[in-house]
C-alpha beads as a LAMMPS data file, in Angstrom:
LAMMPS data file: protein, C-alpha beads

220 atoms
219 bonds

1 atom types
1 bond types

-500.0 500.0 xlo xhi
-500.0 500.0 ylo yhi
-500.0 500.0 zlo zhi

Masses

1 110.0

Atoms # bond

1 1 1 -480.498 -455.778 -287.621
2 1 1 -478.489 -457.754 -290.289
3 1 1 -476.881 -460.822 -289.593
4 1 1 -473.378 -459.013 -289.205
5 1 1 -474.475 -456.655 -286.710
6 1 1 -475.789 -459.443 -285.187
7 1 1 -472.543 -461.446 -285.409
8 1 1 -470.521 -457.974 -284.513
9 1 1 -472.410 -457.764 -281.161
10 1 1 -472.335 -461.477 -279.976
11 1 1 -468.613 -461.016 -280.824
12 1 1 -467.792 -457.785 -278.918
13 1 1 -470.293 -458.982 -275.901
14 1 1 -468.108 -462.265 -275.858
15 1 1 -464.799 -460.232 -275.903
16 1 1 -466.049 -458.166 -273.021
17 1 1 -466.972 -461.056 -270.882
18 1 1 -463.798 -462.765 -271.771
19 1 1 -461.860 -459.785 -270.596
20 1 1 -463.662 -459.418 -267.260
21 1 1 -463.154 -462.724 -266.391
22 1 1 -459.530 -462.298 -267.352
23 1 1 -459.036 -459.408 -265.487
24 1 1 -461.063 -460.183 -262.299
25 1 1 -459.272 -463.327 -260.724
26 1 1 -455.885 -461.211 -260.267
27 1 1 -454.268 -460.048 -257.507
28 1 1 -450.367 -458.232 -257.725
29 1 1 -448.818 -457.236 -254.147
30 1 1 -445.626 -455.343 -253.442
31 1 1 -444.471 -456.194 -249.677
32 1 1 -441.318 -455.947 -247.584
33 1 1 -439.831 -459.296 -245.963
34 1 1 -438.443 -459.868 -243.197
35 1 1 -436.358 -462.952 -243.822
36 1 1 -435.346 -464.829 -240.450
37 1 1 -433.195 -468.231 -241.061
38 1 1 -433.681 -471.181 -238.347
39 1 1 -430.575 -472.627 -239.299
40 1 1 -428.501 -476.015 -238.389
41 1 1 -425.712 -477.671 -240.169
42 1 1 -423.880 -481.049 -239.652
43 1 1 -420.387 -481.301 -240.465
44 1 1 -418.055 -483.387 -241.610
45 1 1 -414.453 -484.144 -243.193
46 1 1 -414.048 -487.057 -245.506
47 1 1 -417.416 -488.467 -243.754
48 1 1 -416.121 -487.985 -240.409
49 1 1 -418.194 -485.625 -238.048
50 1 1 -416.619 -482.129 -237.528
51 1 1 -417.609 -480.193 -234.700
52 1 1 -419.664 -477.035 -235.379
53 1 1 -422.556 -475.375 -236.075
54 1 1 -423.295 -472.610 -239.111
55 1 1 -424.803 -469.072 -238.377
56 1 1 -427.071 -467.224 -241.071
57 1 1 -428.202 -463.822 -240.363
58 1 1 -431.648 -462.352 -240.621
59 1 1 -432.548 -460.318 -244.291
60 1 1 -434.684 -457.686 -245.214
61 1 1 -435.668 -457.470 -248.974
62 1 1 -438.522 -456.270 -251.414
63 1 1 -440.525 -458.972 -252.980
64 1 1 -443.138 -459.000 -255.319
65 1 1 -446.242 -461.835 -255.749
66 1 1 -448.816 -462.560 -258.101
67 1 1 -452.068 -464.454 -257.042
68 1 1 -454.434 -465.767 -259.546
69 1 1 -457.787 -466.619 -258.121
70 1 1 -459.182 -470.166 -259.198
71 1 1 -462.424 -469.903 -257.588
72 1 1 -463.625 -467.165 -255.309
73 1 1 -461.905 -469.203 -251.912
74 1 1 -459.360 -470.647 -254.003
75 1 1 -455.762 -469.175 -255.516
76 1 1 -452.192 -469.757 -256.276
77 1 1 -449.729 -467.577 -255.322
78 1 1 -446.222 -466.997 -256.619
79 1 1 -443.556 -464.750 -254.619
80 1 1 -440.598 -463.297 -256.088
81 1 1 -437.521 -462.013 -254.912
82 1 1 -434.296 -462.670 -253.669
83 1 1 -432.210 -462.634 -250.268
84 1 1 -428.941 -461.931 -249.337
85 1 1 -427.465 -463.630 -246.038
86 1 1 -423.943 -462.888 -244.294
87 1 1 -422.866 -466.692 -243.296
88 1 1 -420.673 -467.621 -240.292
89 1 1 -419.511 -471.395 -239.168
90 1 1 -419.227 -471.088 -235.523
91 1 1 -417.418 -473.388 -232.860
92 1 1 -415.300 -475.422 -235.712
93 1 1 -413.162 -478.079 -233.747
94 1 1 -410.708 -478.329 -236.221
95 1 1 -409.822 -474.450 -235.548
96 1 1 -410.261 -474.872 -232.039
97 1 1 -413.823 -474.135 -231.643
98 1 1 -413.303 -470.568 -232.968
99 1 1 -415.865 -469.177 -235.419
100 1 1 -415.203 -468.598 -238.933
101 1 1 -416.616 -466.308 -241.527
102 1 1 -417.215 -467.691 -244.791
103 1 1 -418.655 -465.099 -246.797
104 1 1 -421.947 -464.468 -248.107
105 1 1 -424.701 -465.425 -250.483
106 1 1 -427.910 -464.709 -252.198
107 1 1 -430.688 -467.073 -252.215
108 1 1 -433.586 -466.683 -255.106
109 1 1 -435.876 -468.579 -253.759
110 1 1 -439.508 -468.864 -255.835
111 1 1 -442.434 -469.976 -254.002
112 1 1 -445.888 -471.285 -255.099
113 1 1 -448.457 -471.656 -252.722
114 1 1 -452.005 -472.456 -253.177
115 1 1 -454.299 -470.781 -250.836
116 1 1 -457.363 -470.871 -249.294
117 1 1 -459.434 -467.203 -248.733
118 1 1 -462.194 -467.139 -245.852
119 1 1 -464.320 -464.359 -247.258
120 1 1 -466.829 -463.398 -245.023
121 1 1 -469.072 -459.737 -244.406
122 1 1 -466.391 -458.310 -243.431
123 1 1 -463.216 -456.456 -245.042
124 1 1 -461.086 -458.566 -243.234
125 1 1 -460.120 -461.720 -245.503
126 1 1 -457.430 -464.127 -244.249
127 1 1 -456.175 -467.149 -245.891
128 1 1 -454.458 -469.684 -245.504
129 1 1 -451.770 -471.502 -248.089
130 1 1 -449.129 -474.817 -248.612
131 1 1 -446.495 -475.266 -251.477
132 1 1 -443.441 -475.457 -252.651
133 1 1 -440.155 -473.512 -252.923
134 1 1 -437.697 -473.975 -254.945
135 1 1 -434.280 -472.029 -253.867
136 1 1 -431.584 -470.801 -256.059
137 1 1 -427.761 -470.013 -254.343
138 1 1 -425.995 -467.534 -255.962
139 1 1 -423.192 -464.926 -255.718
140 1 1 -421.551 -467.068 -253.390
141 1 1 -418.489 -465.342 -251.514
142 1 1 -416.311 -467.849 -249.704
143 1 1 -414.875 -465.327 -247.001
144 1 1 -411.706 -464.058 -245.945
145 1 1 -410.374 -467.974 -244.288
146 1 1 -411.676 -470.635 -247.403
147 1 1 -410.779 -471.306 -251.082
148 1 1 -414.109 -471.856 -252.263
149 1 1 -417.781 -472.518 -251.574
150 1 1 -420.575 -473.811 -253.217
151 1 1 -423.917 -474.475 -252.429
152 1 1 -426.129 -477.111 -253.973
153 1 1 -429.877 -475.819 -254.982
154 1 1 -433.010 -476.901 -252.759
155 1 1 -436.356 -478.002 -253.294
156 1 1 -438.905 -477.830 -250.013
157 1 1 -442.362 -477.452 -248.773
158 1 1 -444.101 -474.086 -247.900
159 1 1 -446.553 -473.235 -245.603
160 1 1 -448.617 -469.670 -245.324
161 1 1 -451.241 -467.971 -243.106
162 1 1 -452.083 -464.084 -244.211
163 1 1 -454.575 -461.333 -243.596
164 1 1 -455.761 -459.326 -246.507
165 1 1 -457.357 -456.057 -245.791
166 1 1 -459.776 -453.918 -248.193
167 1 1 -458.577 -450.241 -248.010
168 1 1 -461.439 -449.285 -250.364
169 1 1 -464.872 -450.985 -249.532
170 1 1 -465.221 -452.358 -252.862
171 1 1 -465.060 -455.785 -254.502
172 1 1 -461.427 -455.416 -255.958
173 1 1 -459.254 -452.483 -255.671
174 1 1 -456.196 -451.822 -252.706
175 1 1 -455.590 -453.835 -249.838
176 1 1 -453.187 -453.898 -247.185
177 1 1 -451.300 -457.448 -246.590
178 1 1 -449.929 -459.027 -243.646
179 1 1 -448.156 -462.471 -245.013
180 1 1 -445.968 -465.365 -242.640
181 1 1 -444.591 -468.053 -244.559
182 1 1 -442.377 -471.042 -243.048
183 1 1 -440.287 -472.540 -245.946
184 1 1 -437.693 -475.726 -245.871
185 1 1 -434.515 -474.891 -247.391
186 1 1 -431.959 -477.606 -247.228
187 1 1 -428.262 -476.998 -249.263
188 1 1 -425.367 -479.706 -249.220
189 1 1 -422.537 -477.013 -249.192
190 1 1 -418.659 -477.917 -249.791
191 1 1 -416.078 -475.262 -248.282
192 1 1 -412.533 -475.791 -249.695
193 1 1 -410.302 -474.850 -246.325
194 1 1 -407.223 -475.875 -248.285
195 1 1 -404.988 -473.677 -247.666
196 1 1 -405.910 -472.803 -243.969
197 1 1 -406.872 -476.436 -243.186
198 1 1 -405.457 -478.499 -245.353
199 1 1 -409.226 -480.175 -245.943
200 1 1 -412.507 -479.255 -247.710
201 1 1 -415.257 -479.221 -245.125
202 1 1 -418.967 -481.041 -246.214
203 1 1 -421.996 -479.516 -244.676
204 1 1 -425.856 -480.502 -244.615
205 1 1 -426.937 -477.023 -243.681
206 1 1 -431.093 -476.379 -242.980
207 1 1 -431.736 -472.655 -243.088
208 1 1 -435.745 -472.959 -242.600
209 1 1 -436.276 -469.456 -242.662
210 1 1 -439.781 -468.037 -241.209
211 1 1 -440.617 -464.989 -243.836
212 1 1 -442.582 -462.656 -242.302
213 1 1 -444.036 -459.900 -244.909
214 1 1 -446.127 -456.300 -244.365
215 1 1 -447.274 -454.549 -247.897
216 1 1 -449.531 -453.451 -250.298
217 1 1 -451.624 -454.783 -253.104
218 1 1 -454.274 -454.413 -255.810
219 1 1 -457.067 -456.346 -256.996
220 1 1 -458.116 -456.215 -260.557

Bonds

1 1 1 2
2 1 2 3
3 1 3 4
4 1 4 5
5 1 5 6
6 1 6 7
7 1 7 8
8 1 8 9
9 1 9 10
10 1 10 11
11 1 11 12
12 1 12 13
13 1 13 14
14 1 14 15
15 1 15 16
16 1 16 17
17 1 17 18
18 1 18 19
19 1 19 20
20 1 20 21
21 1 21 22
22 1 22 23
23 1 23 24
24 1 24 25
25 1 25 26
26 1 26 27
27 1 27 28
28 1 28 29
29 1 29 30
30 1 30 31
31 1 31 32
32 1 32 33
33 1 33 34
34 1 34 35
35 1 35 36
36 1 36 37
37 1 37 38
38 1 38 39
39 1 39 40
40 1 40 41
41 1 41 42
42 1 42 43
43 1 43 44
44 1 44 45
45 1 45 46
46 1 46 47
47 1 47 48
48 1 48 49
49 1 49 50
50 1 50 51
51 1 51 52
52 1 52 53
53 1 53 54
54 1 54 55
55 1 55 56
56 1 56 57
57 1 57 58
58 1 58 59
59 1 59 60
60 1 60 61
61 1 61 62
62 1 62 63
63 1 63 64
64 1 64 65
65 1 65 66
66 1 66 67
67 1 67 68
68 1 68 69
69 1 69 70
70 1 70 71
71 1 71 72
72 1 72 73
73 1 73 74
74 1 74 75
75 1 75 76
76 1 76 77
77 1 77 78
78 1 78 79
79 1 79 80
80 1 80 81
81 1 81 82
82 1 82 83
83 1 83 84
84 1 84 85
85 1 85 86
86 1 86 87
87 1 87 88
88 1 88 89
89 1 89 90
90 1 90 91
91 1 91 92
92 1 92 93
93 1 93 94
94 1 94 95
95 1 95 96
96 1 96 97
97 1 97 98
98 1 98 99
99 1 99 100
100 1 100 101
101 1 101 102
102 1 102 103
103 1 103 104
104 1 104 105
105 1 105 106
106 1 106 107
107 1 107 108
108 1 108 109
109 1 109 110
110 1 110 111
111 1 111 112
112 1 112 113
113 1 113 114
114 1 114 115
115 1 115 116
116 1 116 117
117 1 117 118
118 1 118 119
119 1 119 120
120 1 120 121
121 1 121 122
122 1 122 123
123 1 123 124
124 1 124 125
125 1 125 126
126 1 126 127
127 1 127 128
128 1 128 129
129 1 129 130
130 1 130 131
131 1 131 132
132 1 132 133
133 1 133 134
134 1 134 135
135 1 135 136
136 1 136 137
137 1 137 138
138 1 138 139
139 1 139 140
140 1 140 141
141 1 141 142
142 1 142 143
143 1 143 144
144 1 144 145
145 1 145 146
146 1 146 147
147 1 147 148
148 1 148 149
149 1 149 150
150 1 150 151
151 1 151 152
152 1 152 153
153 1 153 154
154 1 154 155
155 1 155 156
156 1 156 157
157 1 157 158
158 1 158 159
159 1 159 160
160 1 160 161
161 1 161 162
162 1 162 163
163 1 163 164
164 1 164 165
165 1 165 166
166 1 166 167
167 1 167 168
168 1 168 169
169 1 169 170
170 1 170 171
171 1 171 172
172 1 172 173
173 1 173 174
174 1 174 175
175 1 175 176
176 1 176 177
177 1 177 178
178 1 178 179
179 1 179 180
180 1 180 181
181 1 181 182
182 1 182 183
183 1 183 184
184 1 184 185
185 1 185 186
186 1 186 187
187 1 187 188
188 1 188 189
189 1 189 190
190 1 190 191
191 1 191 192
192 1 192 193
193 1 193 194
194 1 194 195
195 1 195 196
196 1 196 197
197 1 197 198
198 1 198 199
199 1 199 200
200 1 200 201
201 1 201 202
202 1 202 203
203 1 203 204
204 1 204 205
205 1 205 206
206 1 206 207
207 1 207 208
208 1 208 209
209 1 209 210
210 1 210 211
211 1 211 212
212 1 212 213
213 1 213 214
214 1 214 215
215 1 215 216
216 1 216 217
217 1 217 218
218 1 218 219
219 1 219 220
């Protein structure tokens, strides 16, 4: 065999090799959250406490991750997808404890986790993850009652247990996902009540949402 043919083949075996290993480590799921806020909020006028609390309702959304596997225990994980929440301040003193709706917005809210997969003989594999989140507020709608809202971005930890299960029997291939994350969102949000209150309202809102999450996926 000449030294090109010999050259040709080392080439194409390394290509091959390169592409397996490529291939192998991912992992793409499609799942559907459940979205369930454990919020809080302090506020205040001018610095001076404001009685009242803040009410976020629960969302249900599609979301897509990607998991690259380091090692065969170890990955990182990336979710995707965004949230939309109906928001409601609730027992405001200055309006004499009544609640008050202001509006709704969407939260995009990228998380990367890196996890930790218990493989074992089975085709059972859970895992277990920590990270960070990183939430974008948009689409903001201030309601029927305020001027204007606006919600400062938040950067928070992440923590995940999940359950992986092979649907196949084969290294690779479909798997059914069961996923719970708990994330820390935190927003300093300013609500202009100008012309209903005569103030602009400051609020230290923690929405803390546990994301609970049922789909599919595919190993390559």
């Amino acid at each position: 065999m000449s030294k090109f043919k010999y050259t040709l083949l080392a080439l194409t075996t390394a290509l091959m090799g390169t592409t397996a290993m490529a291939d192998s480590p991912w992992q793409v799921r499609g799942r559907v959250l459940g979205v369930y806020p454990s919020e809080s909020a302090d506020l205040s006028v001018g610095g001076a406490p404001l009685g009242g609390d803040v009410d976020i309702d629960a969302g249900y959304v599609p979301e897509l991750d990607i998991t690259y596997f380091l090692t065969d225990n170890i990955a990182a994980e990336l979710i995707l997808g965004v949230t939309p929440h109906d928001v409601t301040a609730t027992n405001v003193a200055a309006v004499a404890g009544a609640d008050v709706d202001i509006g709704d917005v969407t939260l995009l809210p990228p998380t990367l986790t890196l996890q930790y997969h218990f493989f074992n003989e089975t085709r059972f594999t859970p895992y277990a993850g920590v990270g960070l989140n990183y939430t974008v507020f948009f689409d903001e709608d201030a309601g029927p009652v305020a001027d204007d809202i606006d919600y400062d971005d938040s950067f928070g930890l992440a923590l995940q247990a999940g359950l992986d299960i092979d649907l196949d029997g084969e290294p690779g291939g479909w798997l059914l996902n069961v996923d719970v994350k708990k994330i820390w969102i935190n927003s300093d949000v300013t609500v202009d009540f100008t012309t209903a209150l005569g103030a602009t309202v400051d609020a230290d809102v923690d929405i803390n949402p546990t994301v609970v999450g049922v789909g599919f996926g595919y190993r390559f």
